[in-house]
PDBQT receptor file of N, H, CA, C and O in Angstrom, charges set to zero:
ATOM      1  N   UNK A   1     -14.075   0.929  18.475  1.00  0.00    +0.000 N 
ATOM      2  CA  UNK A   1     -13.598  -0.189  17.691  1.00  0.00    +0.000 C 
ATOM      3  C   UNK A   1     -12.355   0.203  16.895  1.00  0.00    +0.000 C 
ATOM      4  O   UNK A   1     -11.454  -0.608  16.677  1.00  0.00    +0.000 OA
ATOM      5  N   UNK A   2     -12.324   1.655  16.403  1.00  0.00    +0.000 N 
ATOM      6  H   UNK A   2     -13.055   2.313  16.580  1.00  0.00    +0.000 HD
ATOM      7  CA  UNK A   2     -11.169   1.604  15.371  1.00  0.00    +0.000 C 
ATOM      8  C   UNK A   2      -9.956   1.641  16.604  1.00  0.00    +0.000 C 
ATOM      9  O   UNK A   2      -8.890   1.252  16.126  1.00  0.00    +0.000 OA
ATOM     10  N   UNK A   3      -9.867   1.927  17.741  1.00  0.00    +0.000 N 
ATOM     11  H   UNK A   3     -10.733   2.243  18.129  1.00  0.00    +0.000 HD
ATOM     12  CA  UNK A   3      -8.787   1.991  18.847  1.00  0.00    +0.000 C 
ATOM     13  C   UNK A   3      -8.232   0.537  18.650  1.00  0.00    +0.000 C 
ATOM     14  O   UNK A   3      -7.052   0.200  18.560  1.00  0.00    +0.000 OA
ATOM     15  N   UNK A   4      -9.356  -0.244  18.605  1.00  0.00    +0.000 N 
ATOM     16  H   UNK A   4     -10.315   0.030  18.678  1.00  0.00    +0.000 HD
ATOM     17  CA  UNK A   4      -8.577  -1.291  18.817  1.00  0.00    +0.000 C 
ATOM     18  C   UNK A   4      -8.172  -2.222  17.819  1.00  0.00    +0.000 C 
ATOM     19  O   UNK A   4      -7.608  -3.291  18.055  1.00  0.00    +0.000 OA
ATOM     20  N   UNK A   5      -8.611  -1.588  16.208  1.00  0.00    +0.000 N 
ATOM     21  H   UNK A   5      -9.068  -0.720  16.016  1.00  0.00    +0.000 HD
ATOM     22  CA  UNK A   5      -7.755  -2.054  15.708  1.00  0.00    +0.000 C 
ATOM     23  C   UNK A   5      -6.599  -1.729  15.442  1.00  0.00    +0.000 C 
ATOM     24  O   UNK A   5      -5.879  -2.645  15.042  1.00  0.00    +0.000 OA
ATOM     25  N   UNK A   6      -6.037  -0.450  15.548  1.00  0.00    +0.000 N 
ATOM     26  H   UNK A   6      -6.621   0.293  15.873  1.00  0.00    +0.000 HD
ATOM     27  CA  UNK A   6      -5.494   0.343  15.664  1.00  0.00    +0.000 C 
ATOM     28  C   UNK A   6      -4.003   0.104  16.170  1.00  0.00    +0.000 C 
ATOM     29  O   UNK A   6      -2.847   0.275  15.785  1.00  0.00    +0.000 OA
ATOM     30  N   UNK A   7      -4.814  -0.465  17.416  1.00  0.00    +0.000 N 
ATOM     31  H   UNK A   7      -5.753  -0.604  17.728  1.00  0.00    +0.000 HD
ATOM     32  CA  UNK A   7      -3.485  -0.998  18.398  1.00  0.00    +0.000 C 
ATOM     33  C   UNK A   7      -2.800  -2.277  18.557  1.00  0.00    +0.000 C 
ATOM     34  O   UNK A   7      -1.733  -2.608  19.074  1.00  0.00    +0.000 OA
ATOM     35  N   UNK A   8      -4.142  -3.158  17.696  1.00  0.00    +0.000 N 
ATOM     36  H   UNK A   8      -5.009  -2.889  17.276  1.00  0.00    +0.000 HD
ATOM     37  CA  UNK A   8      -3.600  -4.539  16.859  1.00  0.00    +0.000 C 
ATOM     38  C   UNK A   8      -2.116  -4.363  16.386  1.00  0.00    +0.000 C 
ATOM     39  O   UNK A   8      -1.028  -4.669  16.873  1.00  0.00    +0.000 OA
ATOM     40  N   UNK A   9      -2.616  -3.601  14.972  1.00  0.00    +0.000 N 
ATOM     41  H   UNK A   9      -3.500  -3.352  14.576  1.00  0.00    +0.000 HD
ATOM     42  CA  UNK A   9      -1.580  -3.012  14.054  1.00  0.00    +0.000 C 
ATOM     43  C   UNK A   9      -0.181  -3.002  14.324  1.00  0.00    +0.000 C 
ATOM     44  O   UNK A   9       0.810  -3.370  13.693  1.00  0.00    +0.000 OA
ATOM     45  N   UNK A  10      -0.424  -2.349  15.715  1.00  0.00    +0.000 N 
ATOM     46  H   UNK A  10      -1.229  -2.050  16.228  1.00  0.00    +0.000 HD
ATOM     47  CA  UNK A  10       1.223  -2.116  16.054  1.00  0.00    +0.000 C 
ATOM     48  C   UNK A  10       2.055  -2.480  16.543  1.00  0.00    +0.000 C 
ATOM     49  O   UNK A  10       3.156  -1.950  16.691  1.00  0.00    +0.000 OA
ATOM     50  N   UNK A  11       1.462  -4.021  17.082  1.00  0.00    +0.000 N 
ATOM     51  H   UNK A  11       0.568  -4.451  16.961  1.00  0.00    +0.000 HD
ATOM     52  CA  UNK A  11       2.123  -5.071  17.231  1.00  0.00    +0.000 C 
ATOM     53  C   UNK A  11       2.956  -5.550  15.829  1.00  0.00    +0.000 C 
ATOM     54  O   UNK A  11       2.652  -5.155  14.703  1.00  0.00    +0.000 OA
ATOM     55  N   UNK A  12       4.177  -6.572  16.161  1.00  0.00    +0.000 N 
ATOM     56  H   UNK A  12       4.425  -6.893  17.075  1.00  0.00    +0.000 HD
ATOM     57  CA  UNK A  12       4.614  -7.130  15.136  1.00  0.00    +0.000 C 
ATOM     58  C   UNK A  12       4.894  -6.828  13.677  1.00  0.00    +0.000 C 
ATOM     59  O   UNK A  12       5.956  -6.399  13.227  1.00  0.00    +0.000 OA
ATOM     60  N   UNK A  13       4.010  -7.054  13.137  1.00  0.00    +0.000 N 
ATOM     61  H   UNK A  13       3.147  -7.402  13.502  1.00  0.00    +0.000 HD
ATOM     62  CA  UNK A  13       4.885  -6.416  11.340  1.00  0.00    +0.000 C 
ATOM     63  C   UNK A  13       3.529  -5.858  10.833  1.00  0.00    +0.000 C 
ATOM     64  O   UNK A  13       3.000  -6.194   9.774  1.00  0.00    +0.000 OA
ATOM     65  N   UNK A  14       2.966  -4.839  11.846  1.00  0.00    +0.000 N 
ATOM     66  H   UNK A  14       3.396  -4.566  12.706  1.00  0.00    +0.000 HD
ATOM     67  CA  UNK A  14       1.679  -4.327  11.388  1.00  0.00    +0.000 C 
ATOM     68  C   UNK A  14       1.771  -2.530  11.475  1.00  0.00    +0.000 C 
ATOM     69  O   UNK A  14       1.005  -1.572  11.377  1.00  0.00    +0.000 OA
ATOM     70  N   UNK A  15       3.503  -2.850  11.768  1.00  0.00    +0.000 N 
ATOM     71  H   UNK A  15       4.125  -3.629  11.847  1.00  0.00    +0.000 HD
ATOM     72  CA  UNK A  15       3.347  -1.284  11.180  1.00  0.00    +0.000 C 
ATOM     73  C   UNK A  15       4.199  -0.883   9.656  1.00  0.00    +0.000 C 
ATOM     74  O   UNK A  15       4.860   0.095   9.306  1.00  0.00    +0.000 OA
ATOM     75  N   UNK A  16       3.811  -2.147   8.998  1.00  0.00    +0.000 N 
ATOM     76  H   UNK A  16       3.274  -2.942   9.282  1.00  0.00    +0.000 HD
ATOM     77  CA  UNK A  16       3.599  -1.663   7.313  1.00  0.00    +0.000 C 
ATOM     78  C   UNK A  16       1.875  -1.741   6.456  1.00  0.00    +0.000 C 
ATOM     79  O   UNK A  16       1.479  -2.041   5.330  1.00  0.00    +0.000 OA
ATOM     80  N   UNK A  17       1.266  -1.300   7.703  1.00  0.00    +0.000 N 
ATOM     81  H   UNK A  17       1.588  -1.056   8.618  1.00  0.00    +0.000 HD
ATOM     82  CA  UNK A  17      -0.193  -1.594   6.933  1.00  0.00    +0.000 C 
ATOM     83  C   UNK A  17      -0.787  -0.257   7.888  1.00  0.00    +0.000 C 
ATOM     84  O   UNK A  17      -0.401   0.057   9.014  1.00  0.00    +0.000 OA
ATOM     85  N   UNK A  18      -1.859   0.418   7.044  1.00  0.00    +0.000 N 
ATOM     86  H   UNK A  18      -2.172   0.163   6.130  1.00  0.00    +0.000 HD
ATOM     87  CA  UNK A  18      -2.492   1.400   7.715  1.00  0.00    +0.000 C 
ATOM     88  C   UNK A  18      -4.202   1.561   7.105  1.00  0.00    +0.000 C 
ATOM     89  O   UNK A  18      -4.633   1.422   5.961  1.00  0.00    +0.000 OA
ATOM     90  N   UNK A  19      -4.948   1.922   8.453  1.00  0.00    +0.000 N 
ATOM     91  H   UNK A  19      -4.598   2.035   9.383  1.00  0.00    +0.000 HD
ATOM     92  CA  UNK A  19      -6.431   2.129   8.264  1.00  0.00    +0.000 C 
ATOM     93  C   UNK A  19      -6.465   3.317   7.062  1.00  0.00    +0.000 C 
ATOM     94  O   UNK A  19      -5.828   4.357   7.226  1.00  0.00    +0.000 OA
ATOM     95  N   UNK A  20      -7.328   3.057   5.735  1.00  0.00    +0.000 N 
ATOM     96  H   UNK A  20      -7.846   2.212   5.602  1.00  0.00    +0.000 HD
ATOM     97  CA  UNK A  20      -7.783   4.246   5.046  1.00  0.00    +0.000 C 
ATOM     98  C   UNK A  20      -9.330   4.066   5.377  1.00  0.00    +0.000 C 
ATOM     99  O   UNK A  20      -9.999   3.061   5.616  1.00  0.00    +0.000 OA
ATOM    100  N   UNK A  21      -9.687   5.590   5.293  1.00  0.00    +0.000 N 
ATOM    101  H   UNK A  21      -9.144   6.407   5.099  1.00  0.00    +0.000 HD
ATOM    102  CA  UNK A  21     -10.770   5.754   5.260  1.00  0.00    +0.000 C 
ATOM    103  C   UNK A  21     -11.406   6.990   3.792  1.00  0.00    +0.000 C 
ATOM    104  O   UNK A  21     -11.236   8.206   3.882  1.00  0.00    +0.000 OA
ATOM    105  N   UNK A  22     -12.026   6.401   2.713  1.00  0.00    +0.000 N 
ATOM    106  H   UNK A  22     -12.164   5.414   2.639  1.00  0.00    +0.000 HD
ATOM    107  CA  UNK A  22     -12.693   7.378   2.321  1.00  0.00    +0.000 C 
ATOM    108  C   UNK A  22     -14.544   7.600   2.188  1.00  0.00    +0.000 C 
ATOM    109  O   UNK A  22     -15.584   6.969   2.377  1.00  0.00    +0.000 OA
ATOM    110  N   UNK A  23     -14.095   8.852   1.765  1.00  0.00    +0.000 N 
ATOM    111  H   UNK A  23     -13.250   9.365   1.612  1.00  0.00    +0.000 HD
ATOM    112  CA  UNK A  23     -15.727   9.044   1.748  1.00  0.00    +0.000 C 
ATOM    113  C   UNK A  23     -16.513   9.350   0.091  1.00  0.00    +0.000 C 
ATOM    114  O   UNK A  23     -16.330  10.151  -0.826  1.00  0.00    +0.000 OA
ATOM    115  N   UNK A  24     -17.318   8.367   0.329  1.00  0.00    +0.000 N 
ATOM    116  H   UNK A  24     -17.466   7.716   1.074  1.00  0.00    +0.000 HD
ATOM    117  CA  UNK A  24     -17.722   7.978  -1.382  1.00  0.00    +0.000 C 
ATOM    118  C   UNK A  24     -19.510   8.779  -1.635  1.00  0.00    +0.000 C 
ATOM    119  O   UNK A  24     -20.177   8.861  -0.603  1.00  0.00    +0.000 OA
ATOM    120  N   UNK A  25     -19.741   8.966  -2.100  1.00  0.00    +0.000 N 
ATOM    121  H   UNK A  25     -19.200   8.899  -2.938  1.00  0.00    +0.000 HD
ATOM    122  CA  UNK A  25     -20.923   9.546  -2.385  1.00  0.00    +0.000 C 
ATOM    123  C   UNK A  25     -22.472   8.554  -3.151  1.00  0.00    +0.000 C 
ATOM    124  O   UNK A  25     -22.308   8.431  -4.365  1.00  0.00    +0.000 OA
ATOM    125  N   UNK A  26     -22.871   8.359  -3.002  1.00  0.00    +0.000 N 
ATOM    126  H   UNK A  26     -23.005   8.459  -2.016  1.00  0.00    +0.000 HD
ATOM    127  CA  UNK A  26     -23.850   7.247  -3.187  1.00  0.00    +0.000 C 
ATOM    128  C   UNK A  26     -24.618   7.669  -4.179  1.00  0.00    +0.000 C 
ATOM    129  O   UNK A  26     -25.445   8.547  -3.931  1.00  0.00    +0.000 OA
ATOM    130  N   UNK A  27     -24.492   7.079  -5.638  1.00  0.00    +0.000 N 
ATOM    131  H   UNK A  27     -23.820   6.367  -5.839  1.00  0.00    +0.000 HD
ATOM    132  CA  UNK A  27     -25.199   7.586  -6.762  1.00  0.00    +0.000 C 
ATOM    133  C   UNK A  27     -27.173   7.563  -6.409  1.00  0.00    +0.000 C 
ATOM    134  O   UNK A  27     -27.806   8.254  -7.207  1.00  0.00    +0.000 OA
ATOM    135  N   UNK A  28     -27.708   7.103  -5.719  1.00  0.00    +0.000 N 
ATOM    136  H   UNK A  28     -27.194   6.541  -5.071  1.00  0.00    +0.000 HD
ATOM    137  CA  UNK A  28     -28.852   7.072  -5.415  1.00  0.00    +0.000 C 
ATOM    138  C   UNK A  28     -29.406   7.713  -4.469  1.00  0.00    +0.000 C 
ATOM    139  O   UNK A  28     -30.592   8.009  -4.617  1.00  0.00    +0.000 OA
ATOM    140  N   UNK A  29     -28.881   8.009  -3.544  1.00  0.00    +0.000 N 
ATOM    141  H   UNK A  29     -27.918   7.769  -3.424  1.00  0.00    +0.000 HD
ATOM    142  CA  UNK A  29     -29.471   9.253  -2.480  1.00  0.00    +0.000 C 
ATOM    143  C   UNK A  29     -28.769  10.509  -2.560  1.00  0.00    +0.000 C 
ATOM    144  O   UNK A  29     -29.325  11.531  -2.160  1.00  0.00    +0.000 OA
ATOM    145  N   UNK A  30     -27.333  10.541  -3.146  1.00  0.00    +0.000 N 
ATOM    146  H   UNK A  30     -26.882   9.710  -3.471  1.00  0.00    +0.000 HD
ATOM    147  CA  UNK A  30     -26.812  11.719  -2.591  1.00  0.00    +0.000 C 
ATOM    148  C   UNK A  30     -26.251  11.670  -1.920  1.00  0.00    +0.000 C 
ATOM    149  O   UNK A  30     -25.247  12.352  -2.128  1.00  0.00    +0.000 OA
ATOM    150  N   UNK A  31     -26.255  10.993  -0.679  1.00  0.00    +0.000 N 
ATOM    151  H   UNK A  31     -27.070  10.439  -0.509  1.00  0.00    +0.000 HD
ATOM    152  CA  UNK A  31     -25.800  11.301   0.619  1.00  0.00    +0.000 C 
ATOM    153  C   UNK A  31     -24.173  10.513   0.426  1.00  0.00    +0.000 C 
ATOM    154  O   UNK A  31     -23.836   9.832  -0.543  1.00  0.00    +0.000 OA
ATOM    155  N   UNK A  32     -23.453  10.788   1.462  1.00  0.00    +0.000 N 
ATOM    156  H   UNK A  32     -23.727  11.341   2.249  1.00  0.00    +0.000 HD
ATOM    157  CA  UNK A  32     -22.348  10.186   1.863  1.00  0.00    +0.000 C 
ATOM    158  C   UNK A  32     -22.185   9.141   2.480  1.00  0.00    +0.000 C 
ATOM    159  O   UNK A  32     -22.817   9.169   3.537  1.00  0.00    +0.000 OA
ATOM    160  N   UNK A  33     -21.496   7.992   2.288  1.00  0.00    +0.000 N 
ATOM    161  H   UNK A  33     -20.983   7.969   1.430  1.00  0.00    +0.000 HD
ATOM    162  CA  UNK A  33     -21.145   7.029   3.352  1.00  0.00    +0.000 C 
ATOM    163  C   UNK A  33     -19.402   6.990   3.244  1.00  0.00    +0.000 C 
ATOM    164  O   UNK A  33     -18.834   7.544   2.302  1.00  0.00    +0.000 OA
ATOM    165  N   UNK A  34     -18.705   6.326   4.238  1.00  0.00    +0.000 N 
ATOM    166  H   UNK A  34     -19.166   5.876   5.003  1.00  0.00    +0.000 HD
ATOM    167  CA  UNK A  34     -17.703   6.201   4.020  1.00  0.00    +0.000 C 
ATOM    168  C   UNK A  34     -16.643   4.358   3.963  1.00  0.00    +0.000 C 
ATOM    169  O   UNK A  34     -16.568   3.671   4.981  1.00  0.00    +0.000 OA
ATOM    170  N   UNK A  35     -16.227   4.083   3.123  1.00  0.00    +0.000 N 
ATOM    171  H   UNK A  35     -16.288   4.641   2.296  1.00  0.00    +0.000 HD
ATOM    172  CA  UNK A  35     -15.239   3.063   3.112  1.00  0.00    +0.000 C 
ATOM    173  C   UNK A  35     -13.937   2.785   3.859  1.00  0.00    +0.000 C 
ATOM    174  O   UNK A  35     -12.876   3.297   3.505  1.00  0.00    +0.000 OA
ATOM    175  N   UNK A  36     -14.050   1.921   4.951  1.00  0.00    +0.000 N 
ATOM    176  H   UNK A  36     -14.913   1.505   5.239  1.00  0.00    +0.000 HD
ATOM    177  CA  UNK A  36     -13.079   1.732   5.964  1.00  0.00    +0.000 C 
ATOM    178  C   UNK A  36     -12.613   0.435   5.601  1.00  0.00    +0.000 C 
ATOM    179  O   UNK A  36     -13.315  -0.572   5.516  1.00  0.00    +0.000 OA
ATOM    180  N   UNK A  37     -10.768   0.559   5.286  1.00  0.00    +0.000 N 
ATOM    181  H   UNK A  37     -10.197   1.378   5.355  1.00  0.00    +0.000 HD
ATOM    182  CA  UNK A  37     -10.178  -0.717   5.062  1.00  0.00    +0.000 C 
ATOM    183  C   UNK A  37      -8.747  -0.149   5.625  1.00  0.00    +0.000 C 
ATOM    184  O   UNK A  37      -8.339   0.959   5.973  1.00  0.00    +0.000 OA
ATOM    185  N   UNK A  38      -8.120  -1.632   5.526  1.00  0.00    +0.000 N 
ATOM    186  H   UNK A  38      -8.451  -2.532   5.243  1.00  0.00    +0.000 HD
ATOM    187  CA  UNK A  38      -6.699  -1.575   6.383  1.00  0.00    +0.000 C 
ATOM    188  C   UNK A  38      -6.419  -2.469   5.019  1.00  0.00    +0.000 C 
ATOM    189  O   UNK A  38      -6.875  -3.504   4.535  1.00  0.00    +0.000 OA
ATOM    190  N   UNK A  39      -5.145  -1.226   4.576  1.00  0.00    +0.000 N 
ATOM    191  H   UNK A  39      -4.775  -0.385   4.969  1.00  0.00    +0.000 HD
ATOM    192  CA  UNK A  39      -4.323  -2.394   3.535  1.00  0.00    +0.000 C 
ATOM    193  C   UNK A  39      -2.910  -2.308   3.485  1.00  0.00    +0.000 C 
ATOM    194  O   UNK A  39      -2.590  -1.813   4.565  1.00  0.00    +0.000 OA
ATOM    195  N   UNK A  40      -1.706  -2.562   2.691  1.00  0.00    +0.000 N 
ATOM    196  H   UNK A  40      -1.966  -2.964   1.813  1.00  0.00    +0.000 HD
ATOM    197  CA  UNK A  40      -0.620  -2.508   3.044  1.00  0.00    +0.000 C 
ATOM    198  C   UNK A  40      -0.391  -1.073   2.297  1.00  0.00    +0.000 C 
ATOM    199  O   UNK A  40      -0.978  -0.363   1.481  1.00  0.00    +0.000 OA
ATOM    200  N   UNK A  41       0.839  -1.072   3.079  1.00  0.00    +0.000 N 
ATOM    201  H   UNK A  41       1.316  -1.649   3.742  1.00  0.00    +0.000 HD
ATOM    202  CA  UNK A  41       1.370   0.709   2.527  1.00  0.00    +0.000 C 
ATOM    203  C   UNK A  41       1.720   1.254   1.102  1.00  0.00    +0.000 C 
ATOM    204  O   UNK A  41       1.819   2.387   0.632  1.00  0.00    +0.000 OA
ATOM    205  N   UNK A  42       1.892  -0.207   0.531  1.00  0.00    +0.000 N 
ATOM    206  H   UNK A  42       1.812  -1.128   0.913  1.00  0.00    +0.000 HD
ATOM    207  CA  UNK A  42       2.799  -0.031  -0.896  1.00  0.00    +0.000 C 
ATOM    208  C   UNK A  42       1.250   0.474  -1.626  1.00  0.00    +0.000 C 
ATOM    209  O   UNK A  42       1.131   1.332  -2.500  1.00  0.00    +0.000 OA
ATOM    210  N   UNK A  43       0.052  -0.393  -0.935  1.00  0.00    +0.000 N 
ATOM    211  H   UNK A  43       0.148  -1.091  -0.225  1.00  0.00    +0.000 HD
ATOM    212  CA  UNK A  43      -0.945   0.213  -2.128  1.00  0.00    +0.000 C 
ATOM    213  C   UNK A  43      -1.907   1.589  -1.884  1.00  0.00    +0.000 C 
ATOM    214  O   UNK A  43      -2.963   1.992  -2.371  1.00  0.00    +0.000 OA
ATOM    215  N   UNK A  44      -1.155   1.981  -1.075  1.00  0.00    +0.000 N 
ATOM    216  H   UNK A  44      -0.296   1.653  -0.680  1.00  0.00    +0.000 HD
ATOM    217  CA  UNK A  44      -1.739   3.319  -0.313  1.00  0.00    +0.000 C 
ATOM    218  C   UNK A  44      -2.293   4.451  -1.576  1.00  0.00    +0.000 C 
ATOM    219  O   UNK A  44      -3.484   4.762  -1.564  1.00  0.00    +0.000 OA
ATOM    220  N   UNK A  45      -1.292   5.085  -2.734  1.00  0.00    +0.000 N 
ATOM    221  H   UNK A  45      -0.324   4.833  -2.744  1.00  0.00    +0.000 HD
ATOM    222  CA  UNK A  45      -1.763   5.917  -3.756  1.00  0.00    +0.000 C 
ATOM    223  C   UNK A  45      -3.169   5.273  -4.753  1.00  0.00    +0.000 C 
ATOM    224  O   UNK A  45      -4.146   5.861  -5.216  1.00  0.00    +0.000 OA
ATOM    225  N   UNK A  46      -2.624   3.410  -4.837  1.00  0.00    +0.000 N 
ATOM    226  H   UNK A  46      -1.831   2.932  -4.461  1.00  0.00    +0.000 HD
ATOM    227  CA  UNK A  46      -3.846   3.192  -5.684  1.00  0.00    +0.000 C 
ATOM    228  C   UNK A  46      -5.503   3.174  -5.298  1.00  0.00    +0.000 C 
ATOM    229  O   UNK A  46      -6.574   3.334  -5.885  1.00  0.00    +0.000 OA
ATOM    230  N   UNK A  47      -5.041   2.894  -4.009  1.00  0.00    +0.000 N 
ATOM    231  H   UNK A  47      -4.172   2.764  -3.532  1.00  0.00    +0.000 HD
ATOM    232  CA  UNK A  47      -6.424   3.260  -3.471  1.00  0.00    +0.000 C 
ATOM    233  C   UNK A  47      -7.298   4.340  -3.000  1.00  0.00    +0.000 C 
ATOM    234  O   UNK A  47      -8.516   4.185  -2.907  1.00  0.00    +0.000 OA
ATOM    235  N   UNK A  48      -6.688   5.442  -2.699  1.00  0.00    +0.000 N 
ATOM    236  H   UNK A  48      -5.699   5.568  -2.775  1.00  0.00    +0.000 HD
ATOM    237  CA  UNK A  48      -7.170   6.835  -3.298  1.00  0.00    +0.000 C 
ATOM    238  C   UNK A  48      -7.167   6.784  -4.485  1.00  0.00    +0.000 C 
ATOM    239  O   UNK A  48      -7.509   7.764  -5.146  1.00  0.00    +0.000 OA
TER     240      UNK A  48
C-alpha cells in the first residue's frame, strides 16, 4: 500500500508533500506503534 501511495504523490504537484512516519510509544502498554501521515513539506520540522 505505501508503493502506491507513494507513486500517487509523484504525479502532478505531489512532489511538495511527503509520507512521515513516526514511532510513538503508548503510555499504557509500553509497546510501540507507529503514526503514518502525508503532509506538505513546509510542515515537515513541526511535525517531528
Amino acid at each position: 500500500m505505501a508503493k502506491k501511495s507513494v507513486a500517487s504523490l509523484q504525479k502532478g504537484g505531489g512532489k511538495q508533500h511527503s509520507k512521515v512516519i513516526k514511532m510513538v510509544k503508548s503510555p499504557k502498554s509500553g509497546s510501540y506503534t507507529f503514526k503514518e501521515e502525508i503532509i506538505h513539506n513546509d510542515r515537515l520540522k513541526d511535525w517531528f
